[in-house]
N, C-alpha and C positions, 0 to 999 in steps of 0.2 A: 568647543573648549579643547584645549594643545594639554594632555596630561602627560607632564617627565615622569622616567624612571625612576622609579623610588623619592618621589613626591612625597610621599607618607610618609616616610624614613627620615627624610634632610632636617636638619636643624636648620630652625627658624629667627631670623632676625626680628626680636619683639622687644617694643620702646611699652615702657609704663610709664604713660603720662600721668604724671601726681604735679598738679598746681596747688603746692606746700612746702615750706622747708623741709629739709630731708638733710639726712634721718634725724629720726624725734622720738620720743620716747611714749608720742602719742596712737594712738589704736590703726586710724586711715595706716599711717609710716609705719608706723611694724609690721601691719600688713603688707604691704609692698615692699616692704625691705624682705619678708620673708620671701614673699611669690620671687622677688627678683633673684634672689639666691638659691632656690629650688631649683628655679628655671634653668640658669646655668650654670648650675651641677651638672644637670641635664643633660651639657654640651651644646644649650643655644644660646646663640648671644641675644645677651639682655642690655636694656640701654635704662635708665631712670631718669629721662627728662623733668625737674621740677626747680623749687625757685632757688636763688645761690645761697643761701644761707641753711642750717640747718644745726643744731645739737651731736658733737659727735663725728664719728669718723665712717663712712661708707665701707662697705665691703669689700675686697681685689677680687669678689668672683666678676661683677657685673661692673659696667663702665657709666658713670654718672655725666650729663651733660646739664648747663643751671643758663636759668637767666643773667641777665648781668645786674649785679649789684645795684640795688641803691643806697646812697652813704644814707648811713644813719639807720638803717630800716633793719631790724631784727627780730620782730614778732614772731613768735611761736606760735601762739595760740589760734585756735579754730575761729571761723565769723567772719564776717565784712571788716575789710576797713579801705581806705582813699586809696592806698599804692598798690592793693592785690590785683586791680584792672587793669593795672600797667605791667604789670608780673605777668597776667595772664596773656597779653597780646604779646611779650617777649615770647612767653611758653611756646604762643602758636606760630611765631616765627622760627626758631626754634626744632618743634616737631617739622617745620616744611622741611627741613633741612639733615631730616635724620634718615639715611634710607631702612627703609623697614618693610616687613612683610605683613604684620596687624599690628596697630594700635592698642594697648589695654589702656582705658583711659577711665578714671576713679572720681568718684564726686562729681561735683557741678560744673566746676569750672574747667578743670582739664577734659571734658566733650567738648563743651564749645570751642574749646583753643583747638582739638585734634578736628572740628571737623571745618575751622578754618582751614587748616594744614594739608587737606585732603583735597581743599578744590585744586591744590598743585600737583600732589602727590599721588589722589585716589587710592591711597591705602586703607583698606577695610576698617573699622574701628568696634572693639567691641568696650559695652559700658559696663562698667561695674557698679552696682549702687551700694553706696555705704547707708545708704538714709534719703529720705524723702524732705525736699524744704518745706512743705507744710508743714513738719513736724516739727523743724528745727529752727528754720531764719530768725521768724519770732521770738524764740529766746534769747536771740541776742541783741532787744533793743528794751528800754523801756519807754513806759507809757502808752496809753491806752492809744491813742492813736497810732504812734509809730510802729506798735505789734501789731496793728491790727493789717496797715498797710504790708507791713513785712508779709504776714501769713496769704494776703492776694499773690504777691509776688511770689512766695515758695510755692503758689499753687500752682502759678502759670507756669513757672520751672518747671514741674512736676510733670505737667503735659505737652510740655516742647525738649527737653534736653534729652530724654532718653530716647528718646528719637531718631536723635541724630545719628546714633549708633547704628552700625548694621548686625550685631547683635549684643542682647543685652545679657550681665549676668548675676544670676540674683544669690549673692551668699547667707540666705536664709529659707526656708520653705516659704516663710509667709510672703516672702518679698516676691515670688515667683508670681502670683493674682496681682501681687499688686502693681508690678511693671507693668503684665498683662492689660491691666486694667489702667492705666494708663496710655497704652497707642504699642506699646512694643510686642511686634506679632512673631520675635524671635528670642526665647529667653530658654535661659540653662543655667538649673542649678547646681553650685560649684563650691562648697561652704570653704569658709577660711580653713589655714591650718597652722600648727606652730611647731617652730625648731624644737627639734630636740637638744641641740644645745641649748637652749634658753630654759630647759628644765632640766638643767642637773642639780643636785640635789648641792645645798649650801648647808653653813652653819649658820642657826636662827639669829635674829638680832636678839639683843638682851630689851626686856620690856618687864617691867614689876607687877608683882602679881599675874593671876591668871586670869583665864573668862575675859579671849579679845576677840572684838569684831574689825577683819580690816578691809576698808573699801582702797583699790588702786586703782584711780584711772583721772582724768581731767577733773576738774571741778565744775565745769559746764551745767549751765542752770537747766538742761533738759534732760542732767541725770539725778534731777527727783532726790538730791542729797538732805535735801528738807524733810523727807521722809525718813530717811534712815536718821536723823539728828533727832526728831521724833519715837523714834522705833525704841532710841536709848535711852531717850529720857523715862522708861517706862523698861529699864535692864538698870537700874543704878548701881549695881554693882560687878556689872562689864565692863570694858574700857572699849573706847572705839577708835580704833588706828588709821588715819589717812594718808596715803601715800600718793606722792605725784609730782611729774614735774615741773607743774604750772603753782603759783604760789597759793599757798592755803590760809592765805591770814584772815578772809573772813571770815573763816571759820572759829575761829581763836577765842570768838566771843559766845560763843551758844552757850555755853551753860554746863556743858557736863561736868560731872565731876573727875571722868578718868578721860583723856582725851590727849594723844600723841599724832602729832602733827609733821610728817615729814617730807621734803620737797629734796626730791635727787629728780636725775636723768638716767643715774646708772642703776642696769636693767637687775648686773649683779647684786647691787644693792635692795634692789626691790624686791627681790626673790628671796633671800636674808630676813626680809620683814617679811614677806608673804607667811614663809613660812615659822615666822616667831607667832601666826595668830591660828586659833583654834576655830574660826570659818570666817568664809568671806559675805558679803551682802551689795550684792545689783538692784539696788531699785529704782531704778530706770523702765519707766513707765509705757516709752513708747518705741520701740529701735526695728525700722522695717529691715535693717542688716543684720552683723552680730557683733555684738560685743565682742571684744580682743579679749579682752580683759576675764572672759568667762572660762577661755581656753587654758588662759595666765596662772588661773586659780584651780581651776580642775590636774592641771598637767605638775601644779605643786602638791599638791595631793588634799586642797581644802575643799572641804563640800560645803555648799553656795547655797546661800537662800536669795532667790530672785527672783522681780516683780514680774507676773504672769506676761506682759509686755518685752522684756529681756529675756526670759528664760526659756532655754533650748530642750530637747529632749533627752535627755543626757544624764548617766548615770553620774551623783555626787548633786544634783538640780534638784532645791526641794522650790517647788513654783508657789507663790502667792498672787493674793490678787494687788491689784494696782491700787497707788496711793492709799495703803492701811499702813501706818504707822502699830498698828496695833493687832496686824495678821504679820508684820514683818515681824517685831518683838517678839510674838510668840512662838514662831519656827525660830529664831535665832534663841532665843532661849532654851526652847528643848533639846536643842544640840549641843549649847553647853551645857547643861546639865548633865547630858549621856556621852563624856567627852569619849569613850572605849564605841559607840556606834557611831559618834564623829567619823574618829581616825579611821575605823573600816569603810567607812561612804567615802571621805576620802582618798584610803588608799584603791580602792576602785575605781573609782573617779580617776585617780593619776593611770593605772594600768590602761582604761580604756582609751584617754586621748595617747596615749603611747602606742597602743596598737591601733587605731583607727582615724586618730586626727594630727596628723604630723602634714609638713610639709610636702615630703616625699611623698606619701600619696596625693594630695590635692595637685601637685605640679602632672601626674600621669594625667588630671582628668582635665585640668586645663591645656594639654596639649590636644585632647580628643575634643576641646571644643576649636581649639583655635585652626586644625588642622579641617574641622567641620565647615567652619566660617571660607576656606581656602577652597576648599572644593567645589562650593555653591557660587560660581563665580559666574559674572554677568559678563558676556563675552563685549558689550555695550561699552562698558568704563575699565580702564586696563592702569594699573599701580604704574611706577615708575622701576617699580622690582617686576613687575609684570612685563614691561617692557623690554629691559634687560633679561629677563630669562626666556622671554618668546612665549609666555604665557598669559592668560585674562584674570582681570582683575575679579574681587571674591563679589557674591551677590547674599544678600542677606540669607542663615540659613536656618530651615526650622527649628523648630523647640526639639529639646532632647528630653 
């Protein structure tokens, strides 16, 4: 192995393959929109390979590269559908064609495009996992048969795609065994982090009365919102605020009596509400990743009550257990009650992801893995950046 001078040092050409519209106001996209502008802050160039549509205007730190269009096709939202296969085989044309030095590649589908992309390029690939398909495909079909085949399928995903990866990386503790326990014998954990721009403090939205619970994130059937619709039916005199950018109309019909329904993309806006509600509520039952959305809520200064399944260790985290409609109601109601031990867990809650969980530091520790992954290099299979600098390409590298 040919080590250059200040190899450790150089700024690094790294593509974050995300096979999804971009940017979105959805958790995967924020995430990668954040990593991607951390990054080159940094001074490395960053590239955002994913599909051409997306909510919204990209950033001028980092440079976006899309599939090409298909008319008509605008889907936001998360799950299967007929044209994403076709999105994804652009993607991994696409990636052959980006020169880079690692791959960050997110969810399901952008590994297998990046490690098409690799039988021309050999550029290293590391995975990122937002979530496991056993946990998730399933929800998005119905009927007892079609879930049931779905959940085979997220399994088999489960133990082939991260795989492909020559390292994988897990932004949760728990998710760390459980890649593990899957086939991936190189994992490092790396948790999300969020802009400190995206938590400046705003004027609250106007909302009547007080005593509000606001949930912000997708409406996605495997975030357990049946739980918390239940949690309030059993708070009748709290209001429960939803916020998001996917449409919330079937919601419209549950029954509450105080219930505010809002659908933006704009992040400003959502923060505005964030902060017009007195705590937030994660009950999402199962998430081998992390929730965005936990960050979202802590970095506004609301302290969170969340299902034992979601919830992180983290000051402003009061943990319940999973699927209690009726252990949720009851932490959500002692906090409104104690609104003066609210606002302190809270404003704790906001100081600590200010000082510990921002972008800026998570982009240092993603460079000491990606820089990891470069070192361990199999003098066997040699990048197409490898070739061009006189260097071997990287070889999978331990756990950190």
């Amino acid at each position: 192995m040919v080590t250059l001078p200040g190899e450790d040092d150089r700024p690094l050409r790294i593509v974050q393959a995300a096979a999804f519209p971009f940017p979105s106001a959805q958790g995967s996209q924020v995430y990668v929109r954040g990593m991607a502008r951390a990054l080159a802050r940094r001074g490395h160039e960053v590239t955002v390979a994913c599909y051409a549509h997306g909510d919204g205007v990209p950033d001028e730190d980092y440079r976006v590269v899309r599939t090409p269009r298909v008319p008509g096709y605008r889907n936001l939202r998360a799950g299967p559908d007929l044209v994403k296969p076709v999105l994804d085989l652009a993607l991994a044309w696409k990636l052959a064609r980006i020169p880079a030095d690692i791959v960050h590649a997110h969810n399901y589908e952008a590994p297998i495009a990046a490690a098409m992309a690799r039988v021309w390029t050999g550029t290293p690939i590391v995975y990122c996992a937002h979530n496991t398909m056993g946990e998730e495909l399933h929800t998005y079909f119905e009927g007892r048969v079609a879930r049931g085949l779905a959940s085979r399928a997220g399994r088999l995903l489960d133990r082939t795609v991260p795989r492909l990866a020559d390292h994988a990386q897990a932004i949760s503790p728990g998710a760390v065994d459980v890649l593990r326990g899957l086939g991936c014998s190189a994992v490092s954990l790396v948790p999300p982090g969020v802009a400190r721009d995206d938590l400046t403090p705003v004027q609250p939205a106007v909302l009547p009365g007080k005593r509000w619970v606001v949930y912000a994130g997708n409406p996605d059937r495997y975030q357990d919102l049946d739980v918390l619709i239940d949690a309030m039916r059993l708070l009748p005199d709290a209001g429960l605020l939803m916020v998001s950018a996917s449409p919330l109309d079937a919601w419209a019909g549950c029954g509450l009596p105080r219930l505010r329904l809002v659908q933006t993309s704009d992040f400003a806006e959502v923060r505005a509400w964030l902060v017009a509600a007195n705590v937030a509520a994660l009950p999402r039952a199962q998430c081998t990743g992390y929730p965005i959305k936990l960050l979202n809520y802590l970095g506004m200064g609301l302290p969170t009550v969340a299902a034992e399944g979601s919830a992180q260790v983290l000051p402003g985290v009061v943990a319940v257990p999973n699927h209690s409609p009726r252990a949720l109601a009851r932490a959500l109601g002692d906090l409104l009650d104690r609104p003066h031990a609210a606002r302190a867990l809270g404003s704790e809650a906001r100081q600590h992801v200010l000082e510990h969980c921002t972008w800026d530091a998570r982009a240092r520790d993603l460079e000491v893995l990606y820089r990891g992954v470069l070192r361990a290099r199999r003098p066997s299979r040699r990048s197409s950046a490898g070739l061009e600098r006189g260097y071997d390409a990287p070889r999978p590298a331990r756990a950190h």
